[in-house]
N, C-alpha and C positions, 0 to 999 in steps of 0.2 A: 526539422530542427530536433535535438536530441538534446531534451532539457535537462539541464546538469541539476543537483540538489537544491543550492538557491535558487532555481525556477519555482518550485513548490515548497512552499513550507507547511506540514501540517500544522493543524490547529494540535494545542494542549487540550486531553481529556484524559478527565480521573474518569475513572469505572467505578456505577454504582452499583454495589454488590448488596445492595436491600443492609445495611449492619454487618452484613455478616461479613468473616473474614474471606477473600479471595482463594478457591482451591489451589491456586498457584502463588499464594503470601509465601516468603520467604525462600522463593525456588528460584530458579537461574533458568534465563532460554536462552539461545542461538539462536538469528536470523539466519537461514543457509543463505549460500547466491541467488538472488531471483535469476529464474531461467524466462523463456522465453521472449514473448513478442517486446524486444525493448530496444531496436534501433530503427532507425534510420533509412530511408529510401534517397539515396544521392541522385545527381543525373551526371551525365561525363564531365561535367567542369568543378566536379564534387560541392554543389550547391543543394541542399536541404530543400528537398520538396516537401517534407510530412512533417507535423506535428506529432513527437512521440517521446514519452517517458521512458528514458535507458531502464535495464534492469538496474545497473548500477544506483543512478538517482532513487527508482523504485524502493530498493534494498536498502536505502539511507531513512527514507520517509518513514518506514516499517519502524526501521532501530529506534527512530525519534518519538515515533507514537507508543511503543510500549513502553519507551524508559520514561514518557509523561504521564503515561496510565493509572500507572500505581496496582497494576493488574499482576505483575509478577514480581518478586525481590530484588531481582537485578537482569540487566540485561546485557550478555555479554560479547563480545567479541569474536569470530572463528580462531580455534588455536587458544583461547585463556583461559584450558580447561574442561574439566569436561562437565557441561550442563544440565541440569534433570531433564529439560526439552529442547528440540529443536523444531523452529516454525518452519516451514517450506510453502514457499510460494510460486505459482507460475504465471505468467500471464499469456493470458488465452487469446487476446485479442484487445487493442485499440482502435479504436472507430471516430471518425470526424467526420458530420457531415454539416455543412453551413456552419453555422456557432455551436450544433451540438455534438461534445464526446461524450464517447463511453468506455467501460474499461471490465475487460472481465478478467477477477484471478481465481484459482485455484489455488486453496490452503489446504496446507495439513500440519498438527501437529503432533508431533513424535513424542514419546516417553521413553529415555535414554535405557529409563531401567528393565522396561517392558522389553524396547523395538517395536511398539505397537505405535499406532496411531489412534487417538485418541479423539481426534476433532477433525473434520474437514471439512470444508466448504467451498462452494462455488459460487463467486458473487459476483455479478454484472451491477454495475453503478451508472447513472450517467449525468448528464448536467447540459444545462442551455442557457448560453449566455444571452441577454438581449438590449445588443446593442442600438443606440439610435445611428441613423444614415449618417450626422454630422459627426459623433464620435467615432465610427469607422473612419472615415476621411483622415479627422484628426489623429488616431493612435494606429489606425490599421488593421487589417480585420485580422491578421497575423497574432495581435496581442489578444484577440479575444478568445481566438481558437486556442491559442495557451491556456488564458484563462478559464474555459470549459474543460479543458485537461486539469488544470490543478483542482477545480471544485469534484470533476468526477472521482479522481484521487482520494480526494479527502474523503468524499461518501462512503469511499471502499472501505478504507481504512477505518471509519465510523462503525459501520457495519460487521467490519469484521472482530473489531472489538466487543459491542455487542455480543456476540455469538460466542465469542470465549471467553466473555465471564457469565455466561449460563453454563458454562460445558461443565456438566456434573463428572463425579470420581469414577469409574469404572467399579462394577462391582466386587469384591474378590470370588 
């Protein structure tokens, strides 16, 4: 299955920057497309064997978590403009095994003015659902395997916020 944006919704998180103002207050990013591992495994009758976050949905979740952040000014759109940053993300790799996913992406953030990259990371997240035998039955083990997809998601995405409100100014 190839969960569309309302399959996940991140959580709202403000970034706590200790007081102090955020190196990126008042600044504008772009999400790029997320590339990578984000469809789907069909069989010939075009039936969904895999549990998998589209890049697409992925790229929606990003936009949602940094315009709730309060981490940067504004977050904008591709095309409305041109941005001080643009974030890139890729994913490396989705994994389900029993109830548990994981998810690794590679960031980087760009400074339009530079062309440098300023921040990168590589985060592997994952999550395990624990369902009982009578709940499987009832919902399906299908709903749970989603579910350890959207919790591994959201850690990324936790995570990776963390990491770029430490990311200090580059020095001149």
């Amino acid at each position: 299955m190839v969960m569309q944006a309302h399959g996940v919704l991140p959580q709202v998180r403000m970034v706590n920057t200790g007081g102090q103002p955020s190196r990126f207050a008042g600044k504008t990013v772009e999400v790029a497309p997320v590339t990578g591992v984000g469809s789907s495994t069909t069989d010939k009758l075009g039936l969904q064997l895999e549990v998998r976050i589209s890049s697409l949905s992925f790229h929606y979740l990003i936009m949602q978590t940094l315009q709730g952040s309060g981490l940067f000014g504004a977050v904008v759109q591709e095309g409305g403009g041109t941005p001080d940053y643009v974030l890139y993300a890729d994913i490396v790799r989705q994994d389900l095994s029993g109830f548990t996913a994981s998810i690794e992406v590679k960031y980087s953030l760009s400074e339009q003015s530079t062309g440098q990259n300023i921040w990168e990371g590589d985060i592997l997240t994952d999550y395990t659902e624990s369902p009982s035998s009578a709940s499987v039955l009832l919902a399906g083990a299908r709903a749970y395997k989603i579910s350890a997809l959207d919790f591994a998601c959201d850690k990324n995405l936790t995570v990776m916020l963390a990491r770029l409100s430490i990311t200090r100014p580059a020095k001149p």
